[in-house]
PASEBA-1860 file (N, C-alpha, C; in nm, 3 decimals):
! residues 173
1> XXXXXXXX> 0.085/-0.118/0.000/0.000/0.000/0.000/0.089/0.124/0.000 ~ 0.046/0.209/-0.079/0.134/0.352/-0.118/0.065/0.447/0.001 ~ 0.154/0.504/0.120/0.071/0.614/0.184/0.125/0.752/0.121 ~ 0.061/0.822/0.069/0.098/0.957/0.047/0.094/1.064/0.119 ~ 0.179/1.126/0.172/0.119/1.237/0.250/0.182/1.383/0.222 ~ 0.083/1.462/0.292/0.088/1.597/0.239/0.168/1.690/0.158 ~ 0.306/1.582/0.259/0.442/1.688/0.198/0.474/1.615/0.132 ~ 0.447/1.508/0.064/0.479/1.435/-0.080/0.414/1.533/-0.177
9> XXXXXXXX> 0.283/1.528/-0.171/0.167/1.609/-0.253/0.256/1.806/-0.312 ~ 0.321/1.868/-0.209/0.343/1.968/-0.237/0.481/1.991/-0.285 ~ 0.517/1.891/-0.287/0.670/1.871/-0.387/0.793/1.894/-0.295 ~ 0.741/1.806/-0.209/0.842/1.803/-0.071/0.927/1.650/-0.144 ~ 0.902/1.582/-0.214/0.915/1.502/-0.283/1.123/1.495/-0.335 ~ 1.155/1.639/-0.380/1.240/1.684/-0.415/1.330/1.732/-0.310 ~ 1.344/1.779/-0.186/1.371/1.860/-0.097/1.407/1.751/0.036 ~ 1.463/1.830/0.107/1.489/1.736/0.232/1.358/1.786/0.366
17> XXXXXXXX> 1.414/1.643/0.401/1.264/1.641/0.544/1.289/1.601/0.595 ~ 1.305/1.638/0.784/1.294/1.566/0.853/1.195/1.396/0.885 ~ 1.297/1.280/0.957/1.222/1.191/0.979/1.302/1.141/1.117 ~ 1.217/1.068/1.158/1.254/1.044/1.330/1.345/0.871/1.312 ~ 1.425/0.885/1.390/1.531/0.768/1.400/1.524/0.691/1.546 ~ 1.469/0.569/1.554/1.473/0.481/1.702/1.642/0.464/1.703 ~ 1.668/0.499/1.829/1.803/0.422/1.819/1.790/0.296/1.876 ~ 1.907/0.222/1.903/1.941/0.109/1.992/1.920/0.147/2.140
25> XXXXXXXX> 1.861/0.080/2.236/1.838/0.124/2.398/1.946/0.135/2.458 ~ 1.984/0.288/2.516/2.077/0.321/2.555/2.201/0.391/2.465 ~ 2.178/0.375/2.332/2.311/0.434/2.279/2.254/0.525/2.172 ~ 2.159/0.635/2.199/2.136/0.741/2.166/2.303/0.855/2.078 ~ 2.366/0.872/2.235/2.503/0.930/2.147/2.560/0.857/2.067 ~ 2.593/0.737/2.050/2.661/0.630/2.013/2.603/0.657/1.824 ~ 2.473/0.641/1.822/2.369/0.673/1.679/2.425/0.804/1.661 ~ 2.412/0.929/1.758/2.447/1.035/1.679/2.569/1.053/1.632
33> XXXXXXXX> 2.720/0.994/1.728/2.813/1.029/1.649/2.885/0.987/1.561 ~ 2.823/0.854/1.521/2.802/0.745/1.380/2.694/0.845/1.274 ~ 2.638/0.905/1.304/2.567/0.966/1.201/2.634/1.088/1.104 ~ 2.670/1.123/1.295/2.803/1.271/1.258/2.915/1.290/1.187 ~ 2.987/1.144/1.169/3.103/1.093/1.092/3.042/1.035/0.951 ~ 2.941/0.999/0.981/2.893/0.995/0.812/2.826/1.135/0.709 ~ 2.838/1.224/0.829/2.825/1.345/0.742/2.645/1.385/0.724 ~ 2.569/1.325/0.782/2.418/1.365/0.818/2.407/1.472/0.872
41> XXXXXXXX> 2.267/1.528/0.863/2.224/1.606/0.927/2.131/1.571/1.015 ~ 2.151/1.626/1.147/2.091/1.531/1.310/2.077/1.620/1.376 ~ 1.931/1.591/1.447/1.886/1.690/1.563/1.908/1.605/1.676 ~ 1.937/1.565/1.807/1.920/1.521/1.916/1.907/1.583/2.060 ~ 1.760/1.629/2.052/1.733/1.786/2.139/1.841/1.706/2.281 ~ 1.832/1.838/2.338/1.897/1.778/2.506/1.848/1.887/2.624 ~ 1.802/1.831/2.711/1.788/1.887/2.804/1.882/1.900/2.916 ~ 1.907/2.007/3.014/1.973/1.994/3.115/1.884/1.951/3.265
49> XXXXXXXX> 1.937/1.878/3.396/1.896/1.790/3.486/1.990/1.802/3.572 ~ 1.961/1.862/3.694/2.009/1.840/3.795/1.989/1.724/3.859 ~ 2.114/1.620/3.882/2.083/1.505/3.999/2.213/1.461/4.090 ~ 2.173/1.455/4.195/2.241/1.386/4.292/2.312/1.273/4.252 ~ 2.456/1.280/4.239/2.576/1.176/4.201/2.642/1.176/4.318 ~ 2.639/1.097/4.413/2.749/1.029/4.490/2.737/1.123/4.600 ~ 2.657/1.213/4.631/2.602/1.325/4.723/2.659/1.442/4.711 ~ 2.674/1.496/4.588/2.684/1.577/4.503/2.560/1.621/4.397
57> XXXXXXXX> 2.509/1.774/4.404/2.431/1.781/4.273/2.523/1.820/4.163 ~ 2.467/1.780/4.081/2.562/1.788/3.932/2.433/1.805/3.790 ~ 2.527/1.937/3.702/2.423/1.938/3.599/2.475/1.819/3.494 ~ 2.351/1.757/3.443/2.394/1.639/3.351/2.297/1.706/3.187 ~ 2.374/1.650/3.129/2.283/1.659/2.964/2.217/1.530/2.957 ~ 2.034/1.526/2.882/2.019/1.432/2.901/1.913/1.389/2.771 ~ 1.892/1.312/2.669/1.790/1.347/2.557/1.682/1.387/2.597 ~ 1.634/1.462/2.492/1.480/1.489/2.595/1.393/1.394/2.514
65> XXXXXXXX> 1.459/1.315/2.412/1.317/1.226/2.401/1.439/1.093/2.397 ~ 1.424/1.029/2.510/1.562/0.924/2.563/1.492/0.782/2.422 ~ 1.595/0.754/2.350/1.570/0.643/2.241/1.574/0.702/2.101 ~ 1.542/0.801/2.064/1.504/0.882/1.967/1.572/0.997/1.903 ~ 1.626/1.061/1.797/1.672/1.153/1.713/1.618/1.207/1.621 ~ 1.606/1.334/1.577/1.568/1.319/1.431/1.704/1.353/1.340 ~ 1.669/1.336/1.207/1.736/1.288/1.051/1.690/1.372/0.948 ~ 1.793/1.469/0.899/1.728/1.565/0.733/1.811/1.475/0.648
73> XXXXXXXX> 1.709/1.422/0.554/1.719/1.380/0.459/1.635/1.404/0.314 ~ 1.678/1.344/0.189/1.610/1.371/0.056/1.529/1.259/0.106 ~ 1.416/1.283/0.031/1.358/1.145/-0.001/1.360/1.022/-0.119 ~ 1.493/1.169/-0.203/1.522/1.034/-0.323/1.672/0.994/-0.258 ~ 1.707/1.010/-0.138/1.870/0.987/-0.084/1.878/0.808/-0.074 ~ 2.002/0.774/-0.029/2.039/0.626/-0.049/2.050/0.615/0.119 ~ 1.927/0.540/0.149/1.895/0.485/0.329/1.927/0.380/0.364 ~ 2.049/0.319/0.255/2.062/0.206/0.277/2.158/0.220/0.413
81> XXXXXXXX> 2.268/0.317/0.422/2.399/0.317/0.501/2.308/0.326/0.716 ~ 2.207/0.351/0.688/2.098/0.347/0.839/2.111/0.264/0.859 ~ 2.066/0.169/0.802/2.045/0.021/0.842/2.140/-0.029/0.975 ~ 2.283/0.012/0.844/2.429/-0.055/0.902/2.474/0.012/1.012 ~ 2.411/0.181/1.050/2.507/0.259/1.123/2.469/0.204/1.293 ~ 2.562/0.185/1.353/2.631/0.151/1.512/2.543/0.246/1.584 ~ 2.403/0.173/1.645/2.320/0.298/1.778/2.170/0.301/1.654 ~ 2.194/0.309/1.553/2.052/0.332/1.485/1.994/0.139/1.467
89> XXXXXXXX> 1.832/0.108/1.500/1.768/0.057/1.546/1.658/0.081/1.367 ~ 1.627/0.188/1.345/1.559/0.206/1.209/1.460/0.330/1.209 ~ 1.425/0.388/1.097/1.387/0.514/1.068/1.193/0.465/1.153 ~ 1.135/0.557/1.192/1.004/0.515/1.250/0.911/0.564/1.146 ~ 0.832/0.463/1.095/0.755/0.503/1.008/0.610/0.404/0.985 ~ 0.527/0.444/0.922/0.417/0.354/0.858/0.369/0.279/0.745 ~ 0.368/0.197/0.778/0.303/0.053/0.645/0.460/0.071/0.582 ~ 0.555/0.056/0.631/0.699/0.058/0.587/0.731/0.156/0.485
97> XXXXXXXX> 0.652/0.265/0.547/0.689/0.391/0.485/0.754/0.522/0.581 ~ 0.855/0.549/0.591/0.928/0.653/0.721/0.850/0.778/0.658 ~ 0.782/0.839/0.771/0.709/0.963/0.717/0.779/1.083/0.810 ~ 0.761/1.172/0.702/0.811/1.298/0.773/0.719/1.358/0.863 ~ 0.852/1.452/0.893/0.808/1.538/1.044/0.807/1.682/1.002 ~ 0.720/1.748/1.014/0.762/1.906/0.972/0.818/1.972/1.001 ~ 0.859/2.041/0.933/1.042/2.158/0.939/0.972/2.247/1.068 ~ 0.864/2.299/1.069/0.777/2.386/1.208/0.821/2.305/1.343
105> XXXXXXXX> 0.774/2.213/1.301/0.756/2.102/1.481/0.955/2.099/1.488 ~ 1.029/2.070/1.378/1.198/2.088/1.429/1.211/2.235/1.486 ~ 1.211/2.320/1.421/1.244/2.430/1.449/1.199/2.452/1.570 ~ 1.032/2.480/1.618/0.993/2.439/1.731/1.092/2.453/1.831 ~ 1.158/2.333/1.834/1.196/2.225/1.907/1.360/2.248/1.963 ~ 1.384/2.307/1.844/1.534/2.377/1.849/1.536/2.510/1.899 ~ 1.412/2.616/1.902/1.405/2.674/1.948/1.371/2.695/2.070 ~ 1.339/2.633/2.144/1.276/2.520/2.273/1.421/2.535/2.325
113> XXXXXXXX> 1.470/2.426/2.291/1.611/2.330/2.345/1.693/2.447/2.434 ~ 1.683/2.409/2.573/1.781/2.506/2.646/1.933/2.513/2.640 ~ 1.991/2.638/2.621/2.138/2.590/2.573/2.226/2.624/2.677 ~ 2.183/2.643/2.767/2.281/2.655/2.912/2.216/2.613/3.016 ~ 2.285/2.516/3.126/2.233/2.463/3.242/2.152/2.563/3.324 ~ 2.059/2.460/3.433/2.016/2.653/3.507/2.096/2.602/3.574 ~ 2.160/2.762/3.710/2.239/2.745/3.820/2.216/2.602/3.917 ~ 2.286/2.547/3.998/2.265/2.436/4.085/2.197/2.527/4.216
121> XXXXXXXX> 2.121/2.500/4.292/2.060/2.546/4.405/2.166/2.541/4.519 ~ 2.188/2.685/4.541/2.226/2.695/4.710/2.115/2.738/4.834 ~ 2.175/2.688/4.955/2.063/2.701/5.032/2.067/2.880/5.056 ~ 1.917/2.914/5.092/1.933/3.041/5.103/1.905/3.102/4.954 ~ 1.872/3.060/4.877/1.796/3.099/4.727/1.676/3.100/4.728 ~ 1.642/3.212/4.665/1.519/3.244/4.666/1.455/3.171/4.495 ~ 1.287/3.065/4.567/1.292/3.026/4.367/1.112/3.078/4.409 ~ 1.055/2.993/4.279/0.932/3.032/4.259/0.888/2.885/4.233
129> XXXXXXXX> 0.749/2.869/4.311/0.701/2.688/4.292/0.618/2.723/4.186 ~ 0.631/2.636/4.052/0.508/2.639/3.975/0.424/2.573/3.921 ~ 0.427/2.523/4.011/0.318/2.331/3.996/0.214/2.351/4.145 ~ 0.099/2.246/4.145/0.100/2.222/4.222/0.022/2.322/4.343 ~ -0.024/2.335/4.429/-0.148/2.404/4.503/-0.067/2.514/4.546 ~ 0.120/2.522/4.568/0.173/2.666/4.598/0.189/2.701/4.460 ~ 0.136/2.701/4.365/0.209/2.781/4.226/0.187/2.890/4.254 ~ 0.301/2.976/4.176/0.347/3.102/4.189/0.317/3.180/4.341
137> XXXXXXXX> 0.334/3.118/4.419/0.430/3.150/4.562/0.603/3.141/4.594 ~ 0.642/3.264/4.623/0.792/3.234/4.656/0.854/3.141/4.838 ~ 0.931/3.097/4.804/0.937/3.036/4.881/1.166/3.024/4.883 ~ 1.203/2.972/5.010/1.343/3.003/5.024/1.443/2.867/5.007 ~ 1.531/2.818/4.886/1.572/2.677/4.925/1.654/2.651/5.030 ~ 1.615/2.520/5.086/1.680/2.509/5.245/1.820/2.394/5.178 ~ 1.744/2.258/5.107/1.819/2.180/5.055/1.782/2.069/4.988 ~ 1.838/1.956/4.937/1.783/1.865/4.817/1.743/1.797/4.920
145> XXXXXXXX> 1.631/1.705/4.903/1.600/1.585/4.973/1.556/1.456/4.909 ~ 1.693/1.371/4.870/1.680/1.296/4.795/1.722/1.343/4.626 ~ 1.732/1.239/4.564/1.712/1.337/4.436/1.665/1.385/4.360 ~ 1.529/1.409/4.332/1.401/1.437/4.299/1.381/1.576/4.374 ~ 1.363/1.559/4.491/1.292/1.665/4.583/1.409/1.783/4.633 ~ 1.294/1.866/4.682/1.374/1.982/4.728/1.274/1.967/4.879 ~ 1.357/2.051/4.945/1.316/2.140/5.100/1.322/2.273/5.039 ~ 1.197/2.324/5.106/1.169/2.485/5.040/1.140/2.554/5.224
153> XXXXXXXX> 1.098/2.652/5.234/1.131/2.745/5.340/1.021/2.836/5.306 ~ 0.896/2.844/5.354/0.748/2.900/5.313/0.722/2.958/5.416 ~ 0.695/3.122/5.382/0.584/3.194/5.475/0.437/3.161/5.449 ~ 0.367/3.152/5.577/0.208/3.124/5.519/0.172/3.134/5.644 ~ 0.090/3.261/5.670/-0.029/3.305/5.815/0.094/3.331/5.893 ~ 0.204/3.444/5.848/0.294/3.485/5.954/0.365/3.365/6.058 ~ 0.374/3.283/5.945/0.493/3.135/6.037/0.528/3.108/5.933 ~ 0.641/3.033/5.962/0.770/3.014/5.871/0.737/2.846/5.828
161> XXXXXXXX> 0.678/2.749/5.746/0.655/2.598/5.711/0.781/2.515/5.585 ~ 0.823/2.414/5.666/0.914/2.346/5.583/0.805/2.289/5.459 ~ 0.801/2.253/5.408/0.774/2.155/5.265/0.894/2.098/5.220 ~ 0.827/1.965/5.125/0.942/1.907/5.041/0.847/1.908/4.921 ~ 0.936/1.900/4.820/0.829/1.945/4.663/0.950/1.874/4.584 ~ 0.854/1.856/4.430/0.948/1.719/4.303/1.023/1.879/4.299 ~ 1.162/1.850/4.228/1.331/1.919/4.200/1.245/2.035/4.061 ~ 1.127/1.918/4.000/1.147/1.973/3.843/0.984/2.083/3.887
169> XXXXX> 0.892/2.114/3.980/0.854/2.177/4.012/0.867/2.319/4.114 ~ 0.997/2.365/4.071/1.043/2.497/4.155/1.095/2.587/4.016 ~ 1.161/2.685/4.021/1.239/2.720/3.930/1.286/2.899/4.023 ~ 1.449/2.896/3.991/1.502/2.960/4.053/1.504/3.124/4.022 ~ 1.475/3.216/4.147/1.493/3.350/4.035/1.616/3.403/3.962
END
């Protein structure tokens, strides 16, 4: 069965398009810098993550879609060299057809992509909670609890209340 879709129809046919790449589990970089040496063009958004290593916080880079990359390619290009490349798993697609992704949703995405860690939390920082029944209340960090959570430092009815709250629901001023 032939699926056609849109950006076939408008002579995307000729032109390059993004398409999404499964890698192998766990070797995400491994796919990209086999891709990188073959001279592709590769998105592999990344997010930054604070976590507790060895009782230490530490900023880590981390995919933000963990298994997954995307790929600019022609659609008349030679896909045979995917197959073979070290970390790629196969292009994701339907009725064994790899369908594109639109150049909007990359860009998006790249424009999204944070390109500097935020600061690591010291105690005595002032952040802002924004999840959750305190959103947008300030509140003071005391310290990590665990690695997920924080200890925050809350005024509420003229007394001072500990809380613990998830790491990825605060954000620092």
């Amino acid at each position: 069965m032939n699926i056609r879709t849109a950006n076939d129809a408008s002579g995307m046919r000729k032109g390059k398009a993004w398409y999404l790449v499964q890698c192998k589990p766990r070797q995400d970089e491994r796919a990209e810098e086999n891709l990188d040496r073959q001279g592709y063009e590769y998105f592999r958004p990344l997010c930054r993550r604070e976590r507790l290593v060895r009782g230490t916080l530490q900023v880590q880079s981390e995919s933000l879609f963990p298994g997954y990359l995307f790929i600019r390619l022609a659609a008349d290009a030679n896909w045979a060299p995917l197959r073979s490349t070290r970390g790629v798993s196969r292009l994701v697609g339907f009725g064994g057809m790899p369908l594109s992704i639109a150049d909007e949703l990359i860009a998006e995405l790249q424009r999204r992509v944070q390109p500097a860690p935020q600061p690591v939390l010291q105690p005595g920082d002032r952040v802002c909670i924004t999840t959750g029944s305190f959103a947008e209340l300030d509140a003071i960090f005391l310290a990590m609890d665990g690695e997920e959570r924080v200890v925050l430092l809350m005024s509420l009815l003229h007394r001072e209340h500990r809380l613990s709250l998830p790491l990825d629901s605060i954000r620092k001023y």
